[in-house]
VOPAGU-2260 file (C-alpha; in pm, 1 decimal, decimal comma):
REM VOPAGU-2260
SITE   aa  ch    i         X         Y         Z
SITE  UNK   A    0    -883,2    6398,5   -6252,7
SITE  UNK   A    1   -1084,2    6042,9   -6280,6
SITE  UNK   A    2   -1413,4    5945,5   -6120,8
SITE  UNK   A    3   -1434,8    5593,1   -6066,3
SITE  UNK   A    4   -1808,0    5483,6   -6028,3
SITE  UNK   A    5   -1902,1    5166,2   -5918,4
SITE  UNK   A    6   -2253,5    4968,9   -5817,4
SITE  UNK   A    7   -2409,4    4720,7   -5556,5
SITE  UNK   A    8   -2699,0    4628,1   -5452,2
SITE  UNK   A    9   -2820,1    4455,8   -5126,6
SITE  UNK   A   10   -3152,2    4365,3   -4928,1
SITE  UNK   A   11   -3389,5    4604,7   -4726,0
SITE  UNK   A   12   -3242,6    4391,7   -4394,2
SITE  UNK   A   13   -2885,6    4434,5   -4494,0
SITE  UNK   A   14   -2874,1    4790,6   -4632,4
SITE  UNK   A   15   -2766,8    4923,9   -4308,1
SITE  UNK   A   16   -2510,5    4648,9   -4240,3
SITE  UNK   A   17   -2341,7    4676,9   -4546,6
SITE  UNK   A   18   -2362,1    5081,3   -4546,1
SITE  UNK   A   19   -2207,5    5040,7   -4180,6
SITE  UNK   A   20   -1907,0    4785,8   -4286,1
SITE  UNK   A   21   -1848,3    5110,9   -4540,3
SITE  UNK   A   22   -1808,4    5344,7   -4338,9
SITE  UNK   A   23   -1600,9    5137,5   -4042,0
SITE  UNK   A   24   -1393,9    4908,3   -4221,2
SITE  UNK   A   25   -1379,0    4918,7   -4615,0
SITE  UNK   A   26   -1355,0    5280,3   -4670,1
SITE  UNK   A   27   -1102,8    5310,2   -4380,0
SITE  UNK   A   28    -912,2    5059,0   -4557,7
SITE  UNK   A   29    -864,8    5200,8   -4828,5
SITE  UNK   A   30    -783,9    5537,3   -4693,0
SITE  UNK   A   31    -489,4    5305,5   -4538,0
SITE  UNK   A   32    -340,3    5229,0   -4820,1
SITE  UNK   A   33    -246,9    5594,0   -4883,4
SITE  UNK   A   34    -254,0    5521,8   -5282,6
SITE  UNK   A   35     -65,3    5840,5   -5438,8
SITE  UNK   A   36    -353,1    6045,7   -5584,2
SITE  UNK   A   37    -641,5    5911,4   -5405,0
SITE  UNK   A   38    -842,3    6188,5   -5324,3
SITE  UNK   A   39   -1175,6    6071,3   -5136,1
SITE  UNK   A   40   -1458,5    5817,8   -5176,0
SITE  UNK   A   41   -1858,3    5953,8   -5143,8
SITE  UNK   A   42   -2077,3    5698,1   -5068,3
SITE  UNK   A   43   -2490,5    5713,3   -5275,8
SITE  UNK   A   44   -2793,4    5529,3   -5138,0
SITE  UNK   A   45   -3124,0    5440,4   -5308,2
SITE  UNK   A   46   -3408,3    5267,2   -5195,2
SITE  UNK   A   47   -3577,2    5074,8   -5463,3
SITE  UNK   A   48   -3917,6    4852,8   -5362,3
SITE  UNK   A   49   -3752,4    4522,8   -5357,8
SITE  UNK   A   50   -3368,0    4632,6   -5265,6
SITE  UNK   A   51   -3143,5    4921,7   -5209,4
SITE  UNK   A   52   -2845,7    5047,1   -5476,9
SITE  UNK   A   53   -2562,5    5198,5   -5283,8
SITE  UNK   A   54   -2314,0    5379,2   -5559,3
SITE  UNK   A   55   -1950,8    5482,2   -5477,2
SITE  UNK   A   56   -1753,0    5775,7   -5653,0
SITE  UNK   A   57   -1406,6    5765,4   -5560,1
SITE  UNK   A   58   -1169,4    6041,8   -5744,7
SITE  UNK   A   59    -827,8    5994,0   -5853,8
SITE  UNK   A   60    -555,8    6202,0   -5974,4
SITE  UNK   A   61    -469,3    5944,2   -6227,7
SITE  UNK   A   62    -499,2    5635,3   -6408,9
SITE  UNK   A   63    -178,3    5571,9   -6242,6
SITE  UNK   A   64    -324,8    5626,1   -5913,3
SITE  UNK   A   65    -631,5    5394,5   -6031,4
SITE  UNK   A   66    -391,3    5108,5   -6112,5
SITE  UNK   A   67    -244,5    5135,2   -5797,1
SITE  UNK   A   68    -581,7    5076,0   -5625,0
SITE  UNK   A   69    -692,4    4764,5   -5821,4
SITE  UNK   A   70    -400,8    4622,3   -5998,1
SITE  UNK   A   71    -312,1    4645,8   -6394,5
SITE  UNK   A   72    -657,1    4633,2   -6513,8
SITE  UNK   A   73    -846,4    4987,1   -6408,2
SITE  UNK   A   74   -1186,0    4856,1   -6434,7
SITE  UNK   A   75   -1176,5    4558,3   -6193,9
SITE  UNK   A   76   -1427,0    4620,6   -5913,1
SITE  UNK   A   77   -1284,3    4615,5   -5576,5
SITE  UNK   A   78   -1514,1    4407,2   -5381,3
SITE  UNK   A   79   -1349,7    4276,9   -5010,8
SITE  UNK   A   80   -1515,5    3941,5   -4922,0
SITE  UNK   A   81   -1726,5    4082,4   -4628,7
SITE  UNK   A   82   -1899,3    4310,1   -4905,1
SITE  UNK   A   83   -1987,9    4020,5   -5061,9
SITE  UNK   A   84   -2137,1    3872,5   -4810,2
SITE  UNK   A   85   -2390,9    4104,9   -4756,5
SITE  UNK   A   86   -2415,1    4232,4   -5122,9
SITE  UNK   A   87   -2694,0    4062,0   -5372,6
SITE  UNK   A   88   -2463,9    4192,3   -5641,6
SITE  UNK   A   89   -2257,8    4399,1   -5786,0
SITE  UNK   A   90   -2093,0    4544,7   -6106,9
SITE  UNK   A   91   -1782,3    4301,6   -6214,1
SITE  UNK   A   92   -1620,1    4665,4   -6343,0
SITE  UNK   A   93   -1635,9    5017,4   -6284,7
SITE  UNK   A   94   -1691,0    5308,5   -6493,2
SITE  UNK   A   95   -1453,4    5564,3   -6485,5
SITE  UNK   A   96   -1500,3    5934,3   -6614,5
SITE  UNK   A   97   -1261,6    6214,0   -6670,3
SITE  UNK   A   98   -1375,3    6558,4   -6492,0
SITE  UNK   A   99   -1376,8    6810,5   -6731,4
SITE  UNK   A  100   -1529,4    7095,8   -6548,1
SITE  UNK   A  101   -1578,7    7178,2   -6172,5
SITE  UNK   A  102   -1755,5    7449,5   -6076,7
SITE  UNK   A  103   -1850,7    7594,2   -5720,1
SITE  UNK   A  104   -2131,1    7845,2   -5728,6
């Protein structure tokens, strides 16, 4: 299992703009494009004095699955114009992490 983490960061006015495109349109998107081995997306918000980091975490089965997603190169940030309309910026690539351990307590 993969955890693909990826950052942007926008203004105090757009923050809950960009959070709501997330949540109506981009995330449902790509829940539409019912990738083999894409397993869910959580969505992170910060507020920082002078703008506000929102991180994603999506987890994949594979890199397989991964490269379905984005294309032959796994790190490329997927970044849908309208994001980037509203986004100050953003990481050009993700990081992705392999889960080692999962524990429920």
């Amino acid at each position: 299992m993969l955890k693909r983490i990826w950052h942007g960061w926008t203004t105090h006015e757009n923050a809950d703009h960009y959070e709501n495109l997330l949540k109506t349109e981009i995330f449902p998107g790509i829940a539409a494009k019912r990738i083999t081995g894409y397993q869910n997306i959580q969505l992170l918000r910060r507020k920082h004095d002078d703008e506000v980091e929102f991180i994603t975490v999506m987890t994949f089965d594979s890199w397989e699955a991964i490269k379905q997603f984005v294309g032959d190169d796994p790190s490329v940030s997927y970044v849908p114009a309208k994001a980037r309309e509203v986004l100050s910026r953003w990481d050009d690539h993700s990081q992705h992490y392999e889960v080692r351990e999962s524990l429920s307590y």
